[in-house]
C-alpha positions in Angstrom: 378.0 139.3 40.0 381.6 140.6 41.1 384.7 139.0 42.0 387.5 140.7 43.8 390.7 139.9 45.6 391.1 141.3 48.4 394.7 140.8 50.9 394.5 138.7 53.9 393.4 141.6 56.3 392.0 141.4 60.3 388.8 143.4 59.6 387.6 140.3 57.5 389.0 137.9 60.5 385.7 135.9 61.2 385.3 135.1 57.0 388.9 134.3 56.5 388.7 132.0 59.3 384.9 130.1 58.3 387.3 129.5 54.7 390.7 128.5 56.1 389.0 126.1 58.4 387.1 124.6 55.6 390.7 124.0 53.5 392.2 120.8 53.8 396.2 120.8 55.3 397.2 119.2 51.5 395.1 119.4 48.6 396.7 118.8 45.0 400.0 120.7 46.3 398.1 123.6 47.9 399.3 123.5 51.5 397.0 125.3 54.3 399.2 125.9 57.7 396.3 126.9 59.1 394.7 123.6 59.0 393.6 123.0 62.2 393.9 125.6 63.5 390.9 127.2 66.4 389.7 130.9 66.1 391.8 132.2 68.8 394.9 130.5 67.4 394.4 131.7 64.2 393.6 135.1 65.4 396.9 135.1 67.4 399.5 133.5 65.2 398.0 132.2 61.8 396.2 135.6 60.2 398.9 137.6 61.9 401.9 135.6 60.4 399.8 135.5 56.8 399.9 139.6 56.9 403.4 139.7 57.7 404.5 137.6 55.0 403.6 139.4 52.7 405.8 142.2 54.4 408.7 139.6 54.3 408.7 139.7 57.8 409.3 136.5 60.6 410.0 134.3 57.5 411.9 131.1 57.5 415.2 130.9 56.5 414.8 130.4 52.5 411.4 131.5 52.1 410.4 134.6 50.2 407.4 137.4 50.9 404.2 136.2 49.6 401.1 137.8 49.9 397.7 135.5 50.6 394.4 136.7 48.9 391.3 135.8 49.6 388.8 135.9 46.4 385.6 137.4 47.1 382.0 136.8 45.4 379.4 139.5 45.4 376.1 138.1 43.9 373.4 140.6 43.0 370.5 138.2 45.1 372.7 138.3 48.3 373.8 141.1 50.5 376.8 139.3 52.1 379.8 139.1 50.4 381.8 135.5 50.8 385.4 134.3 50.3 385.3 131.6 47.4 388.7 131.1 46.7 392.4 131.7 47.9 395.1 132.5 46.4 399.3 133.2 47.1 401.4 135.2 45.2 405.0 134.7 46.2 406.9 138.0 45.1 409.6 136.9 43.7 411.6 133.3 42.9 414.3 131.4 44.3 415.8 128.1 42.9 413.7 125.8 44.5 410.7 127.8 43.6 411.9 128.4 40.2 412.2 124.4 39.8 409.2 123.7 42.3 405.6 125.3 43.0 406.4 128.6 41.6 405.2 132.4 42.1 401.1 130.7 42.8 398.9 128.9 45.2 395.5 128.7 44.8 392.5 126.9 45.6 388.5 127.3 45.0 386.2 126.1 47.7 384.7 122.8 46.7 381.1 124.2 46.5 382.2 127.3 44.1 384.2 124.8 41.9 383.2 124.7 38.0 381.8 128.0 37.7 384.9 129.7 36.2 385.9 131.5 39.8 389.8 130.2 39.8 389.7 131.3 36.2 388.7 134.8 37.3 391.0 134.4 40.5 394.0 134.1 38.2 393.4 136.6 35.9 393.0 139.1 39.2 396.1 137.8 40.4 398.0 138.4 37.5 397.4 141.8 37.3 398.8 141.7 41.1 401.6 140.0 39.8 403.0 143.0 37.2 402.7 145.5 40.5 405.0 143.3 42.3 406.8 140.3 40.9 409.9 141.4 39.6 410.5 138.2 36.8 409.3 139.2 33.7 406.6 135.6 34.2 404.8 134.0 36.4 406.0 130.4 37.4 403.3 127.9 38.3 402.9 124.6 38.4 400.0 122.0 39.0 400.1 117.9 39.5 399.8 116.1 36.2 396.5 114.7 37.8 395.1 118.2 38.1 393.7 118.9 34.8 391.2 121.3 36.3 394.1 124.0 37.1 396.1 123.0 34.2 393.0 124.5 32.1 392.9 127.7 34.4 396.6 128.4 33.7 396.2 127.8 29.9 393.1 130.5 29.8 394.8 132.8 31.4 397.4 132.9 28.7 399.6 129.7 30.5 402.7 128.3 28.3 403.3 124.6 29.1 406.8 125.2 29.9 407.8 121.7 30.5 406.1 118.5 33.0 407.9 115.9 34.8 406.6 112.8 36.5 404.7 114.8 38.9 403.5 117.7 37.1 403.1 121.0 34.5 405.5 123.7 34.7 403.8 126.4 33.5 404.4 129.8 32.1 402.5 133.3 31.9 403.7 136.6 30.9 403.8 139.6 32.9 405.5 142.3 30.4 
């Protein structure tokens, strides 16, 4: 078995697009644009604008670069390889991030869930992270409801920073 992550990219077009479509617009905070979305569409504005944000460019006033990864599952019994999981790393904070969802996105396909794939997701992602975020942690946060992540971020050497009525703020070093 292997997991990697692997940068929103247009060879893997016709994957990326089978996963996006399959990801709700809102689920537990994790907001998919590309809900929605047909194949030509997303092949003309939603990969495209996903690959240049983690460039920084065509970004909305406010936002920051992020790069989207998709998390891929190699299993020795099949010869394709599949996108299970994806996740965002936003490369640096503002004040609204730094008070809101953080440096982190991510989400697990509901027929991978339970098998320890986010947990393995974040732990990849981290190690992203100390290439490119320039805090000396990674901010994340989950819904108070959403014990499941909660549990990922602790395992991956997640602080509980602080909650609120809405959720965990949570805390991982980088260096």
């Amino acid at each position: 078995m292997k997991l990697y992550l692997k940068p929103a990219n247009m060879e893997d077009i016709e994957k990326e697009f089978s996963f996006v479509s399959c990801v709700p617009a809102d689920e537990n905070g994790f907001i998919n644009t590309n809900a929605g979305m047909d194949f030509e569409t997303f092949k003309q504005k939603g990969l495209p604008g996903m690959i240049a944000a983690s460039k920084g460019e065509g970004l909305p006033e406010g936002y920051v670069p992020e790069t989207f990864y998709f998390l891929w599952f190699e299993d020795d019994e099949s010869s394709e390889p599949v996108i299970v999981g994806e996740f965002r790393l936003r490369h640096n904070l503002t004040p609204s991030l730094e008070k809101g969802s953080g440096h982190v996105g991510q989400f697990i396909g509901k027929d991978f869930r339970g098998r320890g794939f986010c947990t393995e997701g974040l732990r990849l992602l981290v190690e992203e992270a100390k290439k490119i975020v320039p805090e000396n942690e990674l901010y994340l946060h989950c819904n108070l409801d959403n014990q499941s992540s909660l549990r990922v971020m602790l395992k991956n050497g997640g602080v509980i920073h602080h909650k609120n009525e809405n959720g965990y703020f949570v805390r991982i070093k980088l260096r």
